[in-house]
VMD Tcl script that draws the C-alpha trace (Angstrom):
set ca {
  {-23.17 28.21 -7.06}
  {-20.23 26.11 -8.97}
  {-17.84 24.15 -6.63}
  {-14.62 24.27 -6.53}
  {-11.95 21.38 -7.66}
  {-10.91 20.98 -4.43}
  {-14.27 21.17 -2.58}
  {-15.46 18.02 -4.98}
  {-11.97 16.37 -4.23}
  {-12.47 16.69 -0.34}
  {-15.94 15.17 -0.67}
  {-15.00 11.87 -2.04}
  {-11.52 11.35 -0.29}
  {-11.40 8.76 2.17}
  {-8.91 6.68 3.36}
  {-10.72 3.13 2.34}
  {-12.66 3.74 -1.26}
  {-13.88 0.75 -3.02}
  {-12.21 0.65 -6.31}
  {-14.67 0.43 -9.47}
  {-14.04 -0.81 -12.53}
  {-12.95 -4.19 -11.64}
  {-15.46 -6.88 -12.15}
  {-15.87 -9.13 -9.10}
  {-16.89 -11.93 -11.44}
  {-19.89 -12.47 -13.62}
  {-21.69 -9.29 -14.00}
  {-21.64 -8.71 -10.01}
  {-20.40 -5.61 -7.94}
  {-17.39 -4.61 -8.51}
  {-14.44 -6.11 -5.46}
  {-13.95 -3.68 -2.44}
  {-10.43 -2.93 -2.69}
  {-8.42 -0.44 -0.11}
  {-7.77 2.24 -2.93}
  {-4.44 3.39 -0.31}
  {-2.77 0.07 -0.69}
  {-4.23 -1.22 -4.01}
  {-1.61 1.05 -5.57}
  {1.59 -0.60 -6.82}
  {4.41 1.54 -4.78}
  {2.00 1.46 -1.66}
  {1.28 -2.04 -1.98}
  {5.18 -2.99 -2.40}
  {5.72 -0.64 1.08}
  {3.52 -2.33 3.12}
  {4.45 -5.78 2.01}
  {8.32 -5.05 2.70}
  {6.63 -3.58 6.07}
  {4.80 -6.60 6.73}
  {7.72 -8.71 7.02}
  {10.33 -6.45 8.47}
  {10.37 -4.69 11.59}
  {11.27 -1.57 10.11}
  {13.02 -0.04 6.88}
  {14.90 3.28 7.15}
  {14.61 5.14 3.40}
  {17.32 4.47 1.96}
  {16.84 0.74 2.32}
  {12.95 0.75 0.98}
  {14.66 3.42 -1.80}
  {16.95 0.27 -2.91}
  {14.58 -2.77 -1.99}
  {11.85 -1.69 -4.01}
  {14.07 0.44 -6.72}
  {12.60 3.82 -6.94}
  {13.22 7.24 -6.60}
  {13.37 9.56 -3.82}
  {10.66 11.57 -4.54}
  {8.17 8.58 -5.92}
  {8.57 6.49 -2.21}
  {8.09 9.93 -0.11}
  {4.81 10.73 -1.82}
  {3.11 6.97 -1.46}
  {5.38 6.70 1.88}
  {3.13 10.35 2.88}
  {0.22 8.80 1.52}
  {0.34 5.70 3.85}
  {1.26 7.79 6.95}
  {-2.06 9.75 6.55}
  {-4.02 6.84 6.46}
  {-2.21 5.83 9.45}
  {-0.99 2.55 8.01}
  {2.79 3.44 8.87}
  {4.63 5.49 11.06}
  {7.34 7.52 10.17}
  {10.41 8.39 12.84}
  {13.12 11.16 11.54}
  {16.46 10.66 13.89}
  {19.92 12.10 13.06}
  {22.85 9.25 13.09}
  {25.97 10.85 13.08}
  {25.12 14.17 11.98}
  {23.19 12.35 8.68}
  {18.92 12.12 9.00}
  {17.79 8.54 9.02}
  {14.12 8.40 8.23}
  {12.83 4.79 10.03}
  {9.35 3.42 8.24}
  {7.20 0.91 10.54}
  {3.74 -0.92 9.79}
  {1.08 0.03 12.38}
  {-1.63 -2.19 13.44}
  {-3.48 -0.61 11.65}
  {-1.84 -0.97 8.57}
  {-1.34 -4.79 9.44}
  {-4.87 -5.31 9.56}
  {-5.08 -3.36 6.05}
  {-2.71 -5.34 4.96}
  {-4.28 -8.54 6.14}
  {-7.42 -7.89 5.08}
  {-6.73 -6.70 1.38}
  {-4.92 -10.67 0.67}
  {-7.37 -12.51 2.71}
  {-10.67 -12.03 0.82}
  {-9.50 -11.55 -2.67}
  {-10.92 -13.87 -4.84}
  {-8.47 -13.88 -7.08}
  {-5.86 -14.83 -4.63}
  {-8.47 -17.54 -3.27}
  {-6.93 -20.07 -5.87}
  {-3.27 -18.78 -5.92}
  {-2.22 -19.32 -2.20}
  {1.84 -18.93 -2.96}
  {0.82 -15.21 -4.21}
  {-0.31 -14.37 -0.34}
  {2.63 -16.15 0.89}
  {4.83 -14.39 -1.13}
  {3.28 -11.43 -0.89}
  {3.38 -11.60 3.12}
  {7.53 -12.22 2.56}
  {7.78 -8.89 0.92}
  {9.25 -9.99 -2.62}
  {8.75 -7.51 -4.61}
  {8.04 -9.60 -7.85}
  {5.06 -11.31 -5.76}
  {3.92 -8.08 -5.12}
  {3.40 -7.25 -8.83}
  {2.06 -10.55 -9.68}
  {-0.28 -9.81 -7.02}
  {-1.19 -6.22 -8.86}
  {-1.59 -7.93 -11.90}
  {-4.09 -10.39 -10.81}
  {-6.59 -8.42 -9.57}
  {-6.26 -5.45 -11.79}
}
mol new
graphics top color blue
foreach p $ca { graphics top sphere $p radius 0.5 }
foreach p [lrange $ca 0 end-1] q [lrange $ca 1 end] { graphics top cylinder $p $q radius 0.2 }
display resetview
């Protein structure tokens, strides 16, 4: 009996995947890679994360310069992996939705720059990186994809 889309999909989706298709070097094994914050946006939210206690929306909307709808969807995408918590408050009569890094997501975080080999020779990337600039964020992306 044929499986569905979505019963394939729900077999292979975990939080932490290994992402293939990057060479780890010679011809060796591909690098381990959290697939959830490998991804530009997701990376860029959990570096601005990193260094700041917490962001409401509309200030990770204009820090990292992207639409409403493209920072909900990675922002959802983090909060089911647990990486960030996400509190909805009204100010005023107005909704303020307030992003925080977990522990969890610190640790992520933290892992995915420490072991990197190709951030082993380019320390100022992880520094950068860990102060949440968003241009060291996608010189980070570029050098390991």
């Amino acid at each position: 009996m044929a499986r569905s889309n979505a019963a394939r999909k729900k077999e292979t989706t975990s939080a932490v995947q290994p992402l293939t298709g990057i060479k780890g070097g010679r011809d060796g094994p591909a690098l381990a890679l959290d697939r959830v914050i490998h991804e530009r946006m997701r990376l860029a939210i959990v570096s601005a994360l990193a260094v700041n206690a917490s962001l409401s929306f509309t200030e990770l909307r204009a820090l990292l310069d992207t639409s409403d709808g493209n920072l909900s969807v990675h922002a959802r995408k983090l909060e089911e992996a647990a990486y960030i918590t996400c509190d909805k408050t009204f100010e005023d009569r107005m909704p303020r939705t307030e992003y925080r890094l977990t522990s969890s997501g610190r640790r992520a975080f933290d892992k995915y720059l420490a072991p990197n080999p190709p951030l082993s020779g380019r320390p100022f990337l992880t520094k950068l990186a860990r102060a949440g600039f968003l241009a060291a964020v996608s010189a980070l992306y570029d050098a390991v994809a």
